[in-house]
Each structure stands twice: as structure tokens, then as C-alpha cells.
C-alpha positions, 0 to 999 in steps of 0.5 A: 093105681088110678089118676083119681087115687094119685097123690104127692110123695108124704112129706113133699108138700107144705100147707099155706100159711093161713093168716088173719085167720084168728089167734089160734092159728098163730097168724092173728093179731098182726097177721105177720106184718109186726106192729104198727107203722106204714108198712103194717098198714093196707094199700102200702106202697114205698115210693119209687127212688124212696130211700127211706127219708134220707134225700134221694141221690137224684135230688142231691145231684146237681142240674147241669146244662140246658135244653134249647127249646128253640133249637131247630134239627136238620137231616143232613143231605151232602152232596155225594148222597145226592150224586148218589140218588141220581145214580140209584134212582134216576131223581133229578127233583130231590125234595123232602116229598121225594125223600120221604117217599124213598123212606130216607127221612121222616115225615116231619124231618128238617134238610139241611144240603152240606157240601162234602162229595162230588156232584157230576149231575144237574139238580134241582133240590128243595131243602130247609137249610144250604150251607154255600159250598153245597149252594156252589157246587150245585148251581156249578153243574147247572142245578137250582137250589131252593130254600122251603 
């Protein structure tokens, strides 16, 4: 016994099915693909969803709701993020320069300061938005907040 007089067990293996190789092959004529039809025809590709003429469940569906191409987004800063900012890293300037530095926000973020929390230190923060209980407690402690 050698590699080169190897050979899989008798019966283990089947030979490819030669289509469109003449009728004597018994795979001529349609070559498997029955008659006619789109199906029968090369470069057939259903469509994606295609259920077969009948109209598509996405099309029979009703439309709901509207998207606001004017609606502005805001990453929402409270205060006691703030306080603990101050705490973590010592940042008395907080703006959307610093915090994107710190990689608490993105680079084309919006910020809106939201008052929940306590706010022990003196601040100055730059933001896009400020609601009036966040614009209170800051300048309440002697901050400064600035709108962008």
C-alpha cells in the first residue's frame, strides 16, 4: 500500500451530474431547469421580498408616523454628572471641547445641562441648551453658564 494507489471505499462515491452535455447524457435539452419560464432563463435572480406577484407584506402595511427632519438632539448633561466631573477630574471648564476629550460625548454631539442632582462646586460650563432649574443652581454657587 502506497498514497499514490489510495482510493475511496467502492461504492462511497458518486460522479457529478454532467448537465448540458447532449442528450445522451440524459441532462440535455433543458438541462434540468424544466421548460421555459424566468426561472429557466440565465442571469435569474428573484427579487428580494418577491412574493411571486401577489403584493408584498411591506407594500400592504400601512405608513405610520413621521420623521422631523428639523428635530434637534441633545446629550443630556445634569448637574450631578457635573458635580461629578469636578470631582473625577478636577474640570472647573466644562464644554463640548473637554468633554469630548474625556470621550464622554461625540464629536458632533449637541448639550443640553438638565438640573437633577446637587451641585457643591463653582462652574463654568458652555453647552448648546440649559433648562432654568440647571441655569439656577449653577450661577446659585457662583458659576457661569454660557450658551454656544
Amino acid at each position: 500500500m502506497a498514497l499514490h494507489n489510495l482510493s475511496p471505499a467502492k461504492g462511497s462515491t458518486k460522479s457529478k451530474k454532467r448537465i448540458a452535455r447532449g442528450q445522451g447524457s440524459g441532462y440535455g435539452g433543458t438541462s434540468t431547469r424544466g421548460h421555459k419560464g424566468a426561472k429557466s432563463r440565465s442571469g435569474y435572480s428573484r427579487k428580494r421580498n418577491f412574493e411571486g406577484g401577489q403584493m408584498p407584506l411591506q407594500m400592504r402595511l400601512p405608513k405610520r408616523g413621521f420623521k422631523n427632519i428639523n428635530r434637534v438632539d441633545y446629550i443630556a448633561l445634569n448637574v450631578s454628572r457635573i458635580q461629578e466631573l469636578h470631582d473625577k477630574y478636577g474640570m472647573s471648564d466644562i464644554s463640548h471641547a473637554t468633554l469630548y476629550d474625556k470621550g464622554i460625548i461625540k464629536k458632533n454631539d449637541k448639550i443640553k445641562v438638565l438640573g437633577n442632582g446637587e451641585l457643591t462646586a463653582k462652574v463654568t460650563v458652555v453647552a448648546h441648551a440649559c433648562s432654568e432649574s440647571a441655569k439656577s443652581k449653577i450661577e446659585g454657587k457662583g458659576g457661569s453658564i454660557n450658551l454656544a
